[in-house]
C-alpha positions as CSV (number, residue, x, y, z in Angstrom):
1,X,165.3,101.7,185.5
2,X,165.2,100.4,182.1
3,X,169.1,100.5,182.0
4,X,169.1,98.0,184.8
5,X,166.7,95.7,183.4
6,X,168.4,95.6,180.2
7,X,171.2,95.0,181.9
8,X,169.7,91.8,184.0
9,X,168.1,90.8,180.1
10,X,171.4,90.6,178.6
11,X,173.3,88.8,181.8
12,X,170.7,86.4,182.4
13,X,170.0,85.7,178.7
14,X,173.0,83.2,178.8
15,X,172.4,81.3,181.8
16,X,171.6,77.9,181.8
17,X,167.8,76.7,183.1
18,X,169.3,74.8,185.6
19,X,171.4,77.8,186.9
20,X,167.9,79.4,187.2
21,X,165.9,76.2,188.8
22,X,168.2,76.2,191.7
23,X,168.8,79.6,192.2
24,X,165.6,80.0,193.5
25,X,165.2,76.6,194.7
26,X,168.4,77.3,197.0
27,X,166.9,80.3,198.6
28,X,163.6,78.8,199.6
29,X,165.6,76.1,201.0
30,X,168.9,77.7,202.5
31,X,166.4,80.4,204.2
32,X,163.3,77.6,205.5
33,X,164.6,74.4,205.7
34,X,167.8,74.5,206.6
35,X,168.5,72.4,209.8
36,X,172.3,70.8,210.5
37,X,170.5,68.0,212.5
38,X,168.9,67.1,209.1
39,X,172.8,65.6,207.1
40,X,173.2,62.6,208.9
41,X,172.9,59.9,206.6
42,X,176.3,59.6,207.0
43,X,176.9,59.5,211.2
44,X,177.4,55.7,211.2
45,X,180.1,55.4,208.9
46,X,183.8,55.4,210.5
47,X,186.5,57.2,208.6
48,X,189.3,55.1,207.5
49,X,192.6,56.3,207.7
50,X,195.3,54.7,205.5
51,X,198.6,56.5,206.8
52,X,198.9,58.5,203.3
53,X,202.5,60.4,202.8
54,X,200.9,64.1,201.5
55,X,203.8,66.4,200.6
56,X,203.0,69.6,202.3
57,X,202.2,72.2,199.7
58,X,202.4,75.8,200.6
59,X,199.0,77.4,199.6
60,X,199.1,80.9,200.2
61,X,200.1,83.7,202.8
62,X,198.2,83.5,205.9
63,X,199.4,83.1,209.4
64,X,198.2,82.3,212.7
65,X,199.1,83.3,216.3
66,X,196.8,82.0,219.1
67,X,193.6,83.9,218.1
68,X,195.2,86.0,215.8
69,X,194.8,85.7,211.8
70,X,196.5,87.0,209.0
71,X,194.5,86.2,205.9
72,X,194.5,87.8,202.6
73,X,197.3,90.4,203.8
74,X,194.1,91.7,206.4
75,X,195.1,90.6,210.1
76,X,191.6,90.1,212.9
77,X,192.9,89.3,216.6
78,X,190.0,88.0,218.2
79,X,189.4,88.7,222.0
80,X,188.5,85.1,223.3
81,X,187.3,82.8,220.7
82,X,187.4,82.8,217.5
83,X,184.0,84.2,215.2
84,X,183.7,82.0,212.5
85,X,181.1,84.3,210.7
86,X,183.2,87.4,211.1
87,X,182.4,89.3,208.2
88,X,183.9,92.9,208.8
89,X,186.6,92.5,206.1
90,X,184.3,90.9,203.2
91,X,183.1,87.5,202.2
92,X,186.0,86.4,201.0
93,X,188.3,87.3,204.4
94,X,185.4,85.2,205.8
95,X,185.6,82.1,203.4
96,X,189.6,81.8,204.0
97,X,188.9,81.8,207.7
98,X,186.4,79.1,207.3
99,X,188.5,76.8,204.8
100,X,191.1,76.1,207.6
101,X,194.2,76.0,204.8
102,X,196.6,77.1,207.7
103,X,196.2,73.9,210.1
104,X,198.1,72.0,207.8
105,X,200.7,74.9,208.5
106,X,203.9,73.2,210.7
107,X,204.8,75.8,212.2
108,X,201.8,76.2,214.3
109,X,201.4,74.0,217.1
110,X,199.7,70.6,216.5
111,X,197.6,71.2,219.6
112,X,196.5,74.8,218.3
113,X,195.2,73.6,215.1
114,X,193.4,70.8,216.6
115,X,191.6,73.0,218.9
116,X,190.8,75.0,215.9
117,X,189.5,71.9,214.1
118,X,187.4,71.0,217.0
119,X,185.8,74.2,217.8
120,X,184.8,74.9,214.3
121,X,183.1,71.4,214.3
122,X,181.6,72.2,217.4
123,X,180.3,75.4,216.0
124,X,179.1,73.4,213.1
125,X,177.4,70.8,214.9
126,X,175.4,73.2,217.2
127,X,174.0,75.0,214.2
128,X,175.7,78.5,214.9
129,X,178.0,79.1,212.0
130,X,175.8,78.1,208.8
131,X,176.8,75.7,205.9
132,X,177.6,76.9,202.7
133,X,178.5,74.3,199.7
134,X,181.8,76.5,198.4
135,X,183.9,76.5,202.0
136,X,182.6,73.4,202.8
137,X,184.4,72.0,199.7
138,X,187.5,73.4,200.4
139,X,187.0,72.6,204.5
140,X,186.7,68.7,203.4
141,X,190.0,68.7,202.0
142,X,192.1,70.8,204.9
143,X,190.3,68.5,207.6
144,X,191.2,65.2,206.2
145,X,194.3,66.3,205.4
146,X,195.0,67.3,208.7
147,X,193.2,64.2,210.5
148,X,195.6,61.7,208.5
149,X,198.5,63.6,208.8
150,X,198.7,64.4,212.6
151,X,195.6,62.7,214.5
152,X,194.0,60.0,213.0
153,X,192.7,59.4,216.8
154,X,189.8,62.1,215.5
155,X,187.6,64.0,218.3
156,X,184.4,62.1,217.9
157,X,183.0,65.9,217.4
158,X,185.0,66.7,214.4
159,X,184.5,63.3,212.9
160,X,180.5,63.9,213.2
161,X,180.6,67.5,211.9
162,X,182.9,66.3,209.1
163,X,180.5,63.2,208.3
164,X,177.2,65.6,208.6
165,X,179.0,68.2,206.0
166,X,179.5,65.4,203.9
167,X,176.1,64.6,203.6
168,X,175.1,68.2,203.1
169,X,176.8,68.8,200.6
170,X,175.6,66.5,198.5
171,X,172.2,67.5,199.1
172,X,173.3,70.9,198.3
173,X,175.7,71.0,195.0
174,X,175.8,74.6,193.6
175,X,174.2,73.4,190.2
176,X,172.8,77.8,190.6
177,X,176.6,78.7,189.6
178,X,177.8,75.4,188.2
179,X,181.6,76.1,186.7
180,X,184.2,76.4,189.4
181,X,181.9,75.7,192.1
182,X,180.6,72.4,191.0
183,X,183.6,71.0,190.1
184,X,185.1,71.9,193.6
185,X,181.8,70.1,195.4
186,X,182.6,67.0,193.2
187,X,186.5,67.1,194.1
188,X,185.5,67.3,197.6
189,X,183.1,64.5,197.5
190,X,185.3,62.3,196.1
191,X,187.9,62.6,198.3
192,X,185.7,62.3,201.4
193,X,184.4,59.2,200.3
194,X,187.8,57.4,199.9
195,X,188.3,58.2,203.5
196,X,185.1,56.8,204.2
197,X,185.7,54.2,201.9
198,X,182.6,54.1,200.2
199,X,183.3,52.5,196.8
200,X,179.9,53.2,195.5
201,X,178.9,56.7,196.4
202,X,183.3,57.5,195.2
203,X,182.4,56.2,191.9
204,X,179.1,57.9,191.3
205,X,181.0,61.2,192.3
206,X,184.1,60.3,190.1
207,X,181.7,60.1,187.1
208,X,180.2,63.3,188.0
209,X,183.7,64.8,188.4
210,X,185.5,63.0,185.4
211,X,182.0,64.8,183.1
212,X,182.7,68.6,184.4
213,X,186.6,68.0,183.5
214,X,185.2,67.2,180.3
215,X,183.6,70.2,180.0
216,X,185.6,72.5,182.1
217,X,188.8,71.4,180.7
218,X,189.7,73.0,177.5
219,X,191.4,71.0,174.6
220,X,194.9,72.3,175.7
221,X,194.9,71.9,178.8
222,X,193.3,75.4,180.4
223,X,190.7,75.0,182.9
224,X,187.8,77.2,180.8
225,X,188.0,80.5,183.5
226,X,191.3,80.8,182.2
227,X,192.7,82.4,185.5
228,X,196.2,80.3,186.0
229,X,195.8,81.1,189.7
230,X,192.9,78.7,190.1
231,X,194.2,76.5,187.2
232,X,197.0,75.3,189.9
233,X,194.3,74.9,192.6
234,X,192.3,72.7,190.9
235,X,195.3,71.0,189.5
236,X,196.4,70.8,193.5
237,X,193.0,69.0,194.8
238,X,193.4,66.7,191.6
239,X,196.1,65.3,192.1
240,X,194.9,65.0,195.7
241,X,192.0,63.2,194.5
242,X,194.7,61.2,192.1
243,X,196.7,59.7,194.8
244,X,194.2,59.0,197.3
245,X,191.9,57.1,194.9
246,X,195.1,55.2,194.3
247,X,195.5,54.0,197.8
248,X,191.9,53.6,198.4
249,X,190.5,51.4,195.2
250,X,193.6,51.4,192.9
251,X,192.4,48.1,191.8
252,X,188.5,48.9,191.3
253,X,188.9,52.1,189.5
254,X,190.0,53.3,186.3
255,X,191.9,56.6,187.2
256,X,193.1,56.9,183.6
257,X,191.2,59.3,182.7
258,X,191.6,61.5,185.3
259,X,195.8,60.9,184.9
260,X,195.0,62.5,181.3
261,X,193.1,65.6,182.4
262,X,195.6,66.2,185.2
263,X,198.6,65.6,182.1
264,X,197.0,68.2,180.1
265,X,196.4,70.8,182.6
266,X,200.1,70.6,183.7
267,X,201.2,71.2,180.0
268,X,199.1,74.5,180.1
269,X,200.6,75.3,183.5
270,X,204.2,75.0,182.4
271,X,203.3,77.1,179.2
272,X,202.2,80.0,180.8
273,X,204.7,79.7,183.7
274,X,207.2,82.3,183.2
275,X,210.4,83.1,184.9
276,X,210.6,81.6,188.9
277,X,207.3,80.1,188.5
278,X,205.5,83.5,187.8
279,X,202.8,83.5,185.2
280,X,200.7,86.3,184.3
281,X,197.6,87.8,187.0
282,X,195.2,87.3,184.4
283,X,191.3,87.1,185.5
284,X,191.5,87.2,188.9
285,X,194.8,85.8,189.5
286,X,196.9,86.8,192.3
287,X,200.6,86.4,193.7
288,X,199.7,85.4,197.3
289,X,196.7,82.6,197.3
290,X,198.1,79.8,195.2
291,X,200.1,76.5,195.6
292,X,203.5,76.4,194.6
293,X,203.7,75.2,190.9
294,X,207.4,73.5,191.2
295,X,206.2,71.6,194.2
296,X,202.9,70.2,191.7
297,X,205.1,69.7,189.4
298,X,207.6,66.9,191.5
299,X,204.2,65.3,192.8
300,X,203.2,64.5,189.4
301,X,206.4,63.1,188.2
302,X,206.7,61.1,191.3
303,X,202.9,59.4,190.6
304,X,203.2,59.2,187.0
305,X,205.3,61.8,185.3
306,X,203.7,61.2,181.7
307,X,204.0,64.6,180.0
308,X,203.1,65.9,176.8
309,X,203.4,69.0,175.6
310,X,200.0,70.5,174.4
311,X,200.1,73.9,171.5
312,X,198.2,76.7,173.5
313,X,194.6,77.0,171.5
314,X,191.2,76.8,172.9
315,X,191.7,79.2,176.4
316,X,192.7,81.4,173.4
317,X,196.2,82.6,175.0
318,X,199.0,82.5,172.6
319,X,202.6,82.9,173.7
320,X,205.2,84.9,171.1
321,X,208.9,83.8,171.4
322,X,212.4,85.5,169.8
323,X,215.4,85.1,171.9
324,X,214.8,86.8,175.0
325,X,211.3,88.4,174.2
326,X,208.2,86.6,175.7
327,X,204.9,88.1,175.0
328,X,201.5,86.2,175.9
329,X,198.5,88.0,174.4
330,X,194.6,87.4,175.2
331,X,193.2,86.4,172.0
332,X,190.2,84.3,173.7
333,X,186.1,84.8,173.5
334,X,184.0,85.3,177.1
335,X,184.1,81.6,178.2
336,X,182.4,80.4,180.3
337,X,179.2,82.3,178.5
338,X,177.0,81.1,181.9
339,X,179.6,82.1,184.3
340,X,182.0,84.6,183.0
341,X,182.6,85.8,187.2
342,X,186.0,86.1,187.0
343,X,186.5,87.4,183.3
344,X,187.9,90.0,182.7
345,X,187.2,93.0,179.7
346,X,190.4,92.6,178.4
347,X,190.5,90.9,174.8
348,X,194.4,91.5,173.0
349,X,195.6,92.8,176.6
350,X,199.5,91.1,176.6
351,X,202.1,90.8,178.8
352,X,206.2,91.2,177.6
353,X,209.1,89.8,179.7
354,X,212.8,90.2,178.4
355,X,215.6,88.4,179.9
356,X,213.0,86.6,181.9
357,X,212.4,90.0,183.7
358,X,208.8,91.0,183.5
359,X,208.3,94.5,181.5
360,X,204.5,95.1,180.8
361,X,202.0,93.2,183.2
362,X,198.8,92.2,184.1
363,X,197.6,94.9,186.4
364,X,195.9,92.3,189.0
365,X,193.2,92.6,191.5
366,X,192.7,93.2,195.0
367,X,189.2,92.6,195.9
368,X,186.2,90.5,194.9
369,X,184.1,93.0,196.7
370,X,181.5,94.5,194.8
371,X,182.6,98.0,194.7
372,X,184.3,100.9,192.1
373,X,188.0,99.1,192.8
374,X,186.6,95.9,191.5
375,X,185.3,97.0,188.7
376,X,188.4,99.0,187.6
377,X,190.2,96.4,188.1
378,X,188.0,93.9,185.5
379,X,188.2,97.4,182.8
380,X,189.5,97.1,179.7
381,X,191.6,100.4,181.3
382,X,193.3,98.2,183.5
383,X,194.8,96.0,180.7
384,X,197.2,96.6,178.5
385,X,195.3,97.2,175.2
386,X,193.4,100.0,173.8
387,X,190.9,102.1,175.7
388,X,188.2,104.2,173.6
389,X,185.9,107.0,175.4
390,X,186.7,105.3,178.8
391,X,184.3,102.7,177.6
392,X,184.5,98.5,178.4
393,X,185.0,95.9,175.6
394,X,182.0,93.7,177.5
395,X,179.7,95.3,180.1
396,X,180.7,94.5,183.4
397,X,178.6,95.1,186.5
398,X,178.6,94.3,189.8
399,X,181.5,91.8,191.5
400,X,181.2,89.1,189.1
401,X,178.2,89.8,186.0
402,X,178.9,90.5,182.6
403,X,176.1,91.4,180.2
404,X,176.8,92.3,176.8
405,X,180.0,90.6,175.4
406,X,182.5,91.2,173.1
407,X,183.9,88.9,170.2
408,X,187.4,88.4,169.2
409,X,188.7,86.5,166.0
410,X,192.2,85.4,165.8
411,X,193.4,86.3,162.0
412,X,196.8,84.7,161.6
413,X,199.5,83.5,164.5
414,X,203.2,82.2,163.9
415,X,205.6,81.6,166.7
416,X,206.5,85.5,166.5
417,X,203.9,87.2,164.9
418,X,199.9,87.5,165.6
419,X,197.0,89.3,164.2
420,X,193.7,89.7,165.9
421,X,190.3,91.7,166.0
422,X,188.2,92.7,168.7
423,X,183.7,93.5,168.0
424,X,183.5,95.4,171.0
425,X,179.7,95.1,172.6
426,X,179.2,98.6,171.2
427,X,180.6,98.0,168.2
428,X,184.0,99.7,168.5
429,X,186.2,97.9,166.7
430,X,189.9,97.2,167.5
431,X,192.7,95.5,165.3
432,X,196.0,94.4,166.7
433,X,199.5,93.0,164.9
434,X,202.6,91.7,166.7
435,X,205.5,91.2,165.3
436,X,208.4,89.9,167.3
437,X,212.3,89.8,165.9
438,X,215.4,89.0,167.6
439,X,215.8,92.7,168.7
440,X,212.3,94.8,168.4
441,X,208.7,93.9,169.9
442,X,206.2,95.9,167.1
443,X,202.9,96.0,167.7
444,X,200.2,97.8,165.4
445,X,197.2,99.0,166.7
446,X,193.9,100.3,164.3
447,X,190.9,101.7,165.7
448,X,187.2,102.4,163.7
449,X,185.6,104.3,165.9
450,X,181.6,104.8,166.3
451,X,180.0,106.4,164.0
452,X,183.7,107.1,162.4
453,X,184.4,109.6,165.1
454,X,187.9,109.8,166.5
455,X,187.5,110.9,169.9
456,X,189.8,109.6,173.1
457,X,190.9,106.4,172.2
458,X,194.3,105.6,174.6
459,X,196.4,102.6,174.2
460,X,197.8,101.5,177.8
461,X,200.8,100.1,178.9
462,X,201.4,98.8,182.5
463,X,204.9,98.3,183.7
464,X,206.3,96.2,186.5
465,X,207.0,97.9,189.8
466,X,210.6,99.2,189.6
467,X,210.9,99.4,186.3
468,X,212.3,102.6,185.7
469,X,210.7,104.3,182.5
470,X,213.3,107.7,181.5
471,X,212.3,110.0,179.2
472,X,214.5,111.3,176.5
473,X,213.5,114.1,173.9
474,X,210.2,112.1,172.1
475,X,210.8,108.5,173.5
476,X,211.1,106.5,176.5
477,X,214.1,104.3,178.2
478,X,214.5,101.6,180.1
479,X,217.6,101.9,180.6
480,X,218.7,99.0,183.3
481,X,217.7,96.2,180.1
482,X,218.7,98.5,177.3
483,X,215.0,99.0,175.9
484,X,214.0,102.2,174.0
485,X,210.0,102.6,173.9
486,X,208.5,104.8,170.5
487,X,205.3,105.6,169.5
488,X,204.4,106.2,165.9
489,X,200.8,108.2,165.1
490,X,200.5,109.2,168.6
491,X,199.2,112.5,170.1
492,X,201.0,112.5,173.2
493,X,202.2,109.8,175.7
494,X,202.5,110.3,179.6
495,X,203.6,108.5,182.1
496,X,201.2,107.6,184.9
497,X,201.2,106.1,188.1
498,X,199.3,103.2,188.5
499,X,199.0,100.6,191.6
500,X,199.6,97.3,190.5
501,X,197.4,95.0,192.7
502,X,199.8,91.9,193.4
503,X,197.4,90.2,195.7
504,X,194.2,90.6,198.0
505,X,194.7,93.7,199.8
506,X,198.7,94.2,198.3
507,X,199.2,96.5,196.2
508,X,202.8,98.0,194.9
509,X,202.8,101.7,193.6
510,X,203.9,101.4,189.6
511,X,203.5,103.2,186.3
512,X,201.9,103.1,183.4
513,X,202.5,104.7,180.0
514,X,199.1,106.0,178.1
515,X,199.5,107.0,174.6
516,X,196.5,109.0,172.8
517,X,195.9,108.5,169.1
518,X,193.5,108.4,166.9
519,X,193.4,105.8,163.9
520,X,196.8,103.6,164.1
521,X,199.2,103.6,166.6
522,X,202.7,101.9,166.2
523,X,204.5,101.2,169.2
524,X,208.3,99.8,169.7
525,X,210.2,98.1,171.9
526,X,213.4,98.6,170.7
527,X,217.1,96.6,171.7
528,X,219.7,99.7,172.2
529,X,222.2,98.8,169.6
């Protein structure tokens, strides 16, 4: 009992009052009040279709097939109408139905989706599939996208059930988790109220949007939950926002500033992009759920193509280069500190790509459900960095809480070298050195143990699936890219098998090399000469 309130203490200890307020002000609310006949300040307003060219962006694998859905690699054929609040495969499975992403898929019929549209409206409208802020947001954007790109005739119903989200969301704006969430109820807003061209209520929510960039948006570029996933969907309903303002009230408004945050977050997204638009799964990044970078990238250039290249710094990732060694190691603090959600315990964890092939990678996740998987997933075992008495770096509980944090300092970085230490929350403490030449990745890793006892301290090393790891006498090969892998100051080194978590519910079976040791361990990846 007293483990679990100390763990509440030391979670809730760095939210923000406001976080608080409205936590409990939502649930007294959301569980009394709540009424869909009570959003329609908006009814009378007529959307405004202006004929906007939107390139199609792919967003993800999902399919549909008449009542069928494939979502998040988990496929529900329903018997004879669609349940909007089907919940069977998690809340998540449930929000990606409800966000409607696949009616701006061509390759369903135009007559299918617009069913879909108009159903879900009329679910909406008659109160029997409940409002929540988050899919709302993202519902706003998929439903006016579709509306101007195929009907602008809308369904009187879908128009009203749009109008009536509108209005609740701005009556409802998750100021109880703030971060992500906000930001995506102010992007929404402001793109609704182009279409309704409302010049006063877009500008009120522009300000509101331009001040979380200001604080969401680190100084080179990273959006502060430092997941590059996410980073290139909020990059995706930016620009959205960017050239729909433009149509809309080019004249009236100043979009400057939002041209400069959307410039700065493409220079983090080409930094960490790696080979065919790959970048590293880190904090809860997947393969499967994202738009296409290379397609963002052509939008931008096309409205304004200003580009300048920003030095990785605040999200705290720093990327090593030496011919055709890449390594981008995790030298960042817990940020957001009052929503860390999707953070996970994985301070000096890198990734290493040779030849633009990837080598060691981010392990990835495959659920957001709040279970053992998920929380493995978040461990500091997971990642590839050092692992003492099975212990975290930060205490993780539950899907998205962290309690007691870790601190890292950055000692010295060059283009190929890096030195870092890591305060665990126990106080564990963890030193790492990388030193990249033209031929040999050499990193350094010193442990002082608590209470200066050596005990299991493992340092973990996740390879790509189908990298083929050989053993020969004391070291490893790969041999297909002429790599030999040595440990100095180890006990022993084994290679493990590992699932490598590629996106929701996808998982390719992998291995991992764990090498025990007690103070300092040396470890080599060597060019075959």
């Amino acid at each position: 009992m007293i483990k679990i309130a100390l763990l509440y203490i030391h979670t809730l200890r760095f939210l923000k009052f406001r976080q608080i307020y409205y936590q409990l002000h939502y649930r007294i609310k959301w569980t009394l009040f709540y009424r869909i006949s009570n959003y329609k300040k908006w009814d009378l307003l007529k959307l405004d279709f202006k004929s906007i060219s939107y390139p199609y962006v792919y967003c993800g694998n999902q399919s549909i097939r008449h009542l069928s859905f494939d979502l998040l690699n988990q496929t529900k054929e329903f018997e004879s109408a669609v349940d909007w609040n089907f919940s069977e495969y998690g809340k998540l499975w449930n929000y990606h139905l409800q966000y409607m992403d696949y009616i701006l898929d061509d390759s369903i019929p135009i007559s299918q989706r617009s069913d879909l549209l108009k159903d879900i409206s009329n679910h909406i409208l008659k109160g029997r599939l409940k409002l929540e802020p988050y899919p709302v947001s993202r519902r706003i954007f998929s439903s006016l996208l579709f509306i101007n790109n195929y009907s602008q005739d809308t369904d009187p119903c879908c128009a009203l059930a749009l109008k009536r989200q509108v209005h609740f969301l701005e009556t409802n704006l998750e100021y109880h988790l703030d971060a992500n969430h906000l930001l995506e109820n102010f992007m929404a807003l402001c793109f609704a109220f182009c279409y309704l061209n409302e010049k006063g209520r877009f500008d009120f929510y522009y300000i509101k949007l331009l001040e979380q960039l200001e604080q969401q948006i680190l100084r080179d570029g990273a959006h502060f939950e430092k997941s590059p996933g996410y980073h290139l969907h909020i990059l995706y309903r930016l620009l959205l926002i960017y050239q729909t303002a433009e149509v809309y009230f080019n004249t009236q408004t100043d979009l400057n500033k939002l041209s400069n945050f959307i410039s700065k977050m493409v220079s983090w997204a080409d930094q960490m992009m790696l080979h065919q638009s790959n970048f590293p799964l880190f904090n809860d990044s997947t393969y499967g759920q994202n738009p296409d970078y290379s397609q963002l990238q052509s939008i931008w250039k096309r409205l304004d193509a200003s580009f300048k290249e920003i030095e990785l710094s605040e999200s705290g990732y720093r990327k090593l280069q030496q011919d055709d060694f890449c390594v981008i190691v995790n030298c960042g603090n817990v940020i957001p500190t009052f929503q860390p959600g999707h953070i996970h315990t994985d301070m000096l964890h890198l990734v290493l790509y040779y030849k633009d092939k990837a080598i060691l990678v981010d392990s990835g996740i495959s659920t957001y459900e709040n279970n053992s998987i998920r929380l493995f997933e978040k461990s500091t075992a997971s990642h590839n960095t050092i692992c003492y008495e099975n212990e975290n770096q930060s205490q993780i509980w539950g899907a998205f809480r962290m309690a007691k944090r870790a601190k890292i300092q950055l000692i010295s970085f060059t283009k190929n070298s890096l030195e870092a230490r890591v305060l665990w929350h126990n106080g564990f403490q963890h030193t790492r050195k990388i030193l990249l030449t033209e031929n040999c990745l050499c990193i350094v890793d010193s442990v002082v143990p608590l209470n200066r006892k050596f005990k299991s301290t493992i340092a973990n090393f996740h390879f790509d699936a189908g990298i083929q790891i050989v053993p020969i006498e004391t070291e490893w090969y790969i041999q297909e890219l002429g790599l030999r892998i040595n440990f100095e100051g180890s006990h022993q080194s084994e290679l493990v098998p590992f699932e490598q978590a590629v996106d929701f519910n996808s998982k390719l079976d992998s291995t991992k090399l764990a090498v025990q040791f007690e103070e300092t361990l040396v470890t080599y990846f060597k060019l075959i000469s």
